[in-house]
Legacy VTK file of the C-alpha trace (Angstrom):
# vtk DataFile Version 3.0
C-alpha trace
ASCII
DATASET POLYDATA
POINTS 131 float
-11.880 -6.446 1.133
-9.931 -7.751 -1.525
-11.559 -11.590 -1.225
-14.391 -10.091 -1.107
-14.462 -8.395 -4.112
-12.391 -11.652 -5.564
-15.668 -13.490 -4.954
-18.140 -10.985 -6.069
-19.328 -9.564 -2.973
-18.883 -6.511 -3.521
-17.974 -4.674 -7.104
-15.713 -2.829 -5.688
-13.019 -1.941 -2.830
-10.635 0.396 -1.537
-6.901 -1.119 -1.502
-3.652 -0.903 -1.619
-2.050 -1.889 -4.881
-0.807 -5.027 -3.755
-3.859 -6.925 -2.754
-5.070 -6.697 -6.011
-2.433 -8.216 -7.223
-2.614 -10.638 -4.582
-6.159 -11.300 -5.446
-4.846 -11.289 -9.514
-2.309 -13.956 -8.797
-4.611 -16.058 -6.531
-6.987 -16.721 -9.652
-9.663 -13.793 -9.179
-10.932 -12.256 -12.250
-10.641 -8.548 -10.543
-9.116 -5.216 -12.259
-7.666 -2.203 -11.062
-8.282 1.458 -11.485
-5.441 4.294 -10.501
-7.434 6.965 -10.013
-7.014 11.032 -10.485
-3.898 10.156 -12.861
-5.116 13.099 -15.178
-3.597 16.591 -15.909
-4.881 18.734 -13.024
-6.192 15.770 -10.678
-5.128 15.304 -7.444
-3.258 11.864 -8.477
-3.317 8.483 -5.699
-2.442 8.660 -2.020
0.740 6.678 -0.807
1.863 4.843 2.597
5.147 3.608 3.573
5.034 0.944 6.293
6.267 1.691 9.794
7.943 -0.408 12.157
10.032 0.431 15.631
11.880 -1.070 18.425
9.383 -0.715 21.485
10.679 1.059 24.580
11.440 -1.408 27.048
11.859 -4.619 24.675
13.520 -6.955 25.961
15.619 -8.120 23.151
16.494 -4.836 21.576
19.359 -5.738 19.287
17.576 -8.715 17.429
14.685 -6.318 17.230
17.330 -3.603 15.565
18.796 -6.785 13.422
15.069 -7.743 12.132
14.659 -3.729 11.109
18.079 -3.627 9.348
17.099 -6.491 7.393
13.834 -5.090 6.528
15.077 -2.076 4.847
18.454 -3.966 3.029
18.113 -5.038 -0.024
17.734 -8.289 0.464
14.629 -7.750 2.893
13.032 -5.049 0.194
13.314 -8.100 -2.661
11.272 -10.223 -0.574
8.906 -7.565 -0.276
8.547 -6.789 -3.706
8.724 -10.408 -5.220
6.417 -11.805 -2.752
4.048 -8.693 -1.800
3.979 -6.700 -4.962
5.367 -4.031 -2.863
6.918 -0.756 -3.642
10.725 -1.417 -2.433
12.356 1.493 -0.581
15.623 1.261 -1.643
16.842 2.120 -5.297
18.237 -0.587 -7.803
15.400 -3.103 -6.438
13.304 -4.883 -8.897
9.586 -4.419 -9.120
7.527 -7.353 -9.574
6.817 -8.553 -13.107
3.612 -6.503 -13.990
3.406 -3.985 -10.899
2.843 -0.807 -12.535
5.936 1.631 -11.566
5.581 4.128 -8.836
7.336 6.952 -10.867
4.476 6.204 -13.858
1.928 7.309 -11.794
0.496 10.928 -10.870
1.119 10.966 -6.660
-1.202 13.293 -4.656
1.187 15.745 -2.784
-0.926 15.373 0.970
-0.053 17.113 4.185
-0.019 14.721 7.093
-0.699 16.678 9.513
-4.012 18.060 8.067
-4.953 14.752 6.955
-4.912 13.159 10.572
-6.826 16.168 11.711
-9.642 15.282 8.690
-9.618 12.016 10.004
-13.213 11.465 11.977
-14.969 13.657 8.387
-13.304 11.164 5.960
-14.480 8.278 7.659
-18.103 9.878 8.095
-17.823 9.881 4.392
-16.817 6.986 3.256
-19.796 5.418 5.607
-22.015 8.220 4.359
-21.733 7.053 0.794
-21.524 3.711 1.793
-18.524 1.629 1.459
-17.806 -1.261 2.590
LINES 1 132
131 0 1 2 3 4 5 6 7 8 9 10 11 12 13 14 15 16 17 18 19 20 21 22 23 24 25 26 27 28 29 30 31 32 33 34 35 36 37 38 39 40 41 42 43 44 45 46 47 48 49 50 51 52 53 54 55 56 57 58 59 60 61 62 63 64 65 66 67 68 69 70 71 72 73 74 75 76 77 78 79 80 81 82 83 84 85 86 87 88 89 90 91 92 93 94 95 96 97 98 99 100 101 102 103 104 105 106 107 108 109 110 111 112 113 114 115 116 117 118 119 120 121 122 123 124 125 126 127 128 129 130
C-alpha cells in the first residue's frame, strides 16, 4: 500500500505510521494524516508486535535469546532508528521526526469485541472501497 500510494496509484492508504515514513525517507512526496485527534473523537488505533517460541521448536533457547534481544534496549533502538517504530521500553529514542506516541489522542478499544467485529469491518472497508 504504501508504494503504491508513493507512486500515485492510489491517493490514499491505510498504514501504520512507519511506512509512511518509510515511503518519506525513500524519496516519495506522500503526507500523513492522524486522524480523530480532536476533543471528543475516538483518537488512532495501536498494535504492538507479537512474537513467541513455537511449541515443539527445536532450538528453543536461541529462539528465547532472539526474543530477549528484541525487547532490550539495544534490539528496541534498531527498531526505532531503522523502522520508525514505537520502542517498548522507556529511555529509547524516537526517530528524528516520528511524531511522539504520548502527543497523540489513542482510541481506548476492547480486543475482544474488536475480533468479534472482525468479518463487518472488513465488509466495510470493501463496501466503501479501499484498496
Amino acid at each position: 500500500m504504501r508504494k503504491a500510494v508513493g507512486a500515485g496509484e492510489f491517493k490514499i492508504g491505510l498504514v501504520n505510521h512507519y511506512y509512511f515514513y518509510l515511503q518519506q525517507a525513500e524519496g516519495s512526496n506522500v503526507g500523513i494524516i492522524f486522524p480523530d485527534q480532536g476533543e471528543g473523537q475516538v483518537g488512532l488505533f495501536s498494535n504492538a508486535t507479537a512474537a513467541a517460541v513455537v511449541n515443539g521448536a527445536q532450538h528453543v533457547e536461541s529462539a528465547q535469546a532472539f526474543l530477549d534481544f528484541l525487547i532490550s534496549a539495544d534490539g528496541q533502538k534498531l527498531f526505532a532508528e531503522q523502522n520508525y517504530e514505537y520502542p517498548l521500553l522507556p529511555g529509547v529514542a524516537l526517530k528524528d521526526g516520528v511524531q511522539p506516541l504520548d502527543t497523540l489522542r489513542l482510541a481506548d478499544v476492547d480486543v475482544v469485541k474488536a475480533a468479534l467485529d472482525f468479518d463487518a469491518t472488513f465488509d466495510l472497508i470493501e463496501k466503501v472501497g479501499l484498496p
